[in-house]
N, C-alpha and C positions, 0 to 999 in steps of 0.2 A: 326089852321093848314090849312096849302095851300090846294086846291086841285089840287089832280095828274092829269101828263097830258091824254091826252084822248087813250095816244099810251103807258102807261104806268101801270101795273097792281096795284091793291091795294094794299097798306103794311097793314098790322098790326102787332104791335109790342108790348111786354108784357114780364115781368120781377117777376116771381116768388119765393119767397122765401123756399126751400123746402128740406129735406133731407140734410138739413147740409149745402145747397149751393146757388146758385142762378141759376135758368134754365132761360135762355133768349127767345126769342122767336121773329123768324121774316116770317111771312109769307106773300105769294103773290098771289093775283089772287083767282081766284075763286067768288062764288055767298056769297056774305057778309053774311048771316044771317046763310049760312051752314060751312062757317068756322069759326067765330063766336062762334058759338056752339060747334065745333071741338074745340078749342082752349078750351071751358070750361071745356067738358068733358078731354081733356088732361090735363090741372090742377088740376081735380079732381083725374083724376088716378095718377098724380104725390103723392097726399097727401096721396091716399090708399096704392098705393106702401111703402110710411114711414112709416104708422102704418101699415102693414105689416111684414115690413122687416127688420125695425131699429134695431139695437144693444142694443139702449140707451135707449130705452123705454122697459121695465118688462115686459108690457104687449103684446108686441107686438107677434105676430105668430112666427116669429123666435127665440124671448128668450126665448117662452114657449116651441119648438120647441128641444131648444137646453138643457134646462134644461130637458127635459124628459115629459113633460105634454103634450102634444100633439104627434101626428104620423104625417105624412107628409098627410097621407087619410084623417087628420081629418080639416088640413088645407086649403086654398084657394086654387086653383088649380096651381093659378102662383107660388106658392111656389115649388111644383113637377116641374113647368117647368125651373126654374131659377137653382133648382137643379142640374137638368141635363145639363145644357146648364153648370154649375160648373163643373160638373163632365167631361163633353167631352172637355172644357179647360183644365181642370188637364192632361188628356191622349193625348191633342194635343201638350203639351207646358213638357210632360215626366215629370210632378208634379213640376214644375217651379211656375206653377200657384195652389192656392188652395184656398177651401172653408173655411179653418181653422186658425184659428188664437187665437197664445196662448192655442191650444186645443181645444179650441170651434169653432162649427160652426159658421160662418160668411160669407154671402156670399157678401158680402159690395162691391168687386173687379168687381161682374162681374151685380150689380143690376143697379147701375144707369147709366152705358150703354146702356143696354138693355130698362131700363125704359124711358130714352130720344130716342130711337131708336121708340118705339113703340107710343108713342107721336107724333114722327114725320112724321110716318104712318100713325096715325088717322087724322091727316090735309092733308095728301093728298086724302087721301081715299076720302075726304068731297069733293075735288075738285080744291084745292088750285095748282097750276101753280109752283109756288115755296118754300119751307120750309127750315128754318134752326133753328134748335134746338142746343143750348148751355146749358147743363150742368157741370159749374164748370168747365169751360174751353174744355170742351169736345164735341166735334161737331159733328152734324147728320145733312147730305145736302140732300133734293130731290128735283128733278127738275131744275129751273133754276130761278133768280131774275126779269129777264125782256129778250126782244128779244137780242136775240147775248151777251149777257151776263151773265157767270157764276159764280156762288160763287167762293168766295175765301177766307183764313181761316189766318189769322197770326199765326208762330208758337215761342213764345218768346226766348230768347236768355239768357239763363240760367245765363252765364256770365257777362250779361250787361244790366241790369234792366232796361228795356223799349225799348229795340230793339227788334227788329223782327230777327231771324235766317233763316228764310225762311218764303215762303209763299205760299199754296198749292192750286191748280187752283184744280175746279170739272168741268174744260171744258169736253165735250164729253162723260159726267159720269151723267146717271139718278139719280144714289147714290152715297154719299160717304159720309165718316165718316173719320175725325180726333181725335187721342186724344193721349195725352200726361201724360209718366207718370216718376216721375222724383225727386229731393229733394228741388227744388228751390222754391215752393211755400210752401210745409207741412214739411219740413225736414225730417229725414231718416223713412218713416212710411211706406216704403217698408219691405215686410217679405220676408227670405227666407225659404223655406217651410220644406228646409233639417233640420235647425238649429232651427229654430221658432222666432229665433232673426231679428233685420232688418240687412237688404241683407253688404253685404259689398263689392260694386263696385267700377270699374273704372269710370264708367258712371255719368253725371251729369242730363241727360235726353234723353229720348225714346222716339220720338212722332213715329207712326204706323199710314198710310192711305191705305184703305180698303172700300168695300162698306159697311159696317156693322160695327156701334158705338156699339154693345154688345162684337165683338169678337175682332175690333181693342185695345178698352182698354182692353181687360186680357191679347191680345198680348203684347201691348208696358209695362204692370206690371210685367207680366214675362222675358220679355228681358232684363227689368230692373237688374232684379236679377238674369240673367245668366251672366251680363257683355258685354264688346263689343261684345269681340272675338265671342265668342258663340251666344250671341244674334244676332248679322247680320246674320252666319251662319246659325239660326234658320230661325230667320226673312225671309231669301232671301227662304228657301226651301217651305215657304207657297204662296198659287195660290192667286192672286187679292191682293198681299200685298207690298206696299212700306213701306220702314220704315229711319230716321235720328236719328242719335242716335250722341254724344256730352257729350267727355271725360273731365273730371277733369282737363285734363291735354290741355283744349281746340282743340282737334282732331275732327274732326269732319268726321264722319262714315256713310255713305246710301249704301241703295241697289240699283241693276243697274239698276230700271228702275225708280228712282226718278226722276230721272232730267225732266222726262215727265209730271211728277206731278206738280212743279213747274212755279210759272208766277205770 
């Protein structure tokens, strides 16, 4: 590997396997041995977060959780906090968004947000100049990549597999967070919360920008499954949120203060 120039911060870059998906990992700047270490303990907490929190696993805190063996006191603490952070999406999105699925607890919608959110935390905290966390296409930005230059995020193009639909600048912005939620990667494995079935939309996808990857993806899952109409209307009435949203019918829908986001 080259080395960087002298006017240029350090990358490091790292690609985890975790929680069903792959979190990316690009960070800049900072004292090598303290982010470093930032980046291991964030891979670590990625892996306690899945034995935590998984579905799929029996053992995990949440299946014993949800089948009745444990209490929430008796669990990790993150579990009480993921809860609530479920519970106050439910009441901000009018039960658009929920913890349940098929009747069981599941908070699957609103953990790996928050858990690449809080990863992307612990590298700055260490010192790092600039971070970006991708989980599963779902991004967490702090800071910046180099002098005069800001992250920027591809948002796919539902319709035409391997286009970009936009591209979202974090000029001017310490944080931001993109994510995207929609049927063109997983197909219809959105719920709607009324029916318990998956959502039945106009929508082919939702991306939501925000400073915050915990609360932008329950937004754009929920939006999902109100539909256009309703989900822009939603969307525009929350503070720090942009949102593009891209009908079946190829329409293509933002709120008014995207076009700022954009570059």
């Amino acid at each position: 590997m080259s080395e960087p120039a002298e006017d240029a911060p350090q990358e490091l870059r790292h690609a985890e396997e975790v929680m069903g998906t792959v979190f990316s990992f690009d960070v800049r700047g900072g004292e090598s041995g303290a982010v470093r270490a930032a980046l291991e303990e964030a891979i670590a907490g990625l892996h306690r977060v899945d034995e935590v929190f998984s579905t799929y696993r029996e053992d995990s805190q949440i299946s014993r959780l949800a089948r009745g063996e444990l209490t929430v006191e008796e669990c990790d603490p993150e579990v009480a906090e993921v809860l609530g952070l479920g519970a106050e999406a439910e009441r901000a999105s009018d039960g658009w968004f929920s913890t349940r699925y098929e009747g069981r607890l599941d908070p699957t919608g609103i953990v790996k947000g928050w858990a690449a959110e809080r990863a992307a935390e612990r590298l700055a905290a260490a010192g790092a100049s600039g971070v970006s966390v991708n989980g599963g296409g779902d991004v967490q930005l702090v800071g910046v990549p180099g002098p005069h230059r800001p992250w920027r995020v591809g948002v796919s193009d539902p319709l035409r597999p391997g286009a970009l639909a936009a591209v979202v600048s974090a000029a001017g912005a310490d944080r931001l967070a993109v994510a995207t939620s929609g049927t063109a990667e997983r197909g219809a494995h959105i719920v709607d919360p009324r029916t318990g079935r998956s959502a039945v939309t106009d929508l082919l996808a939702v991306t939501v920008v925000g400073p915050r990857l915990t609360w932008v993806d329950a937004w754009a899952t929920a939006a999902f499954a109100m539909g256009s109409r309703a989900g822009l209307d939603w969307l525009e009435s929350l503070p720090d949120v942009e949102a593009l949203l891209i009908t079946a019918g190829n329409e293509v829908r933002c709120t008014g203060g995207l076009a700022q986001r954009l570059g």
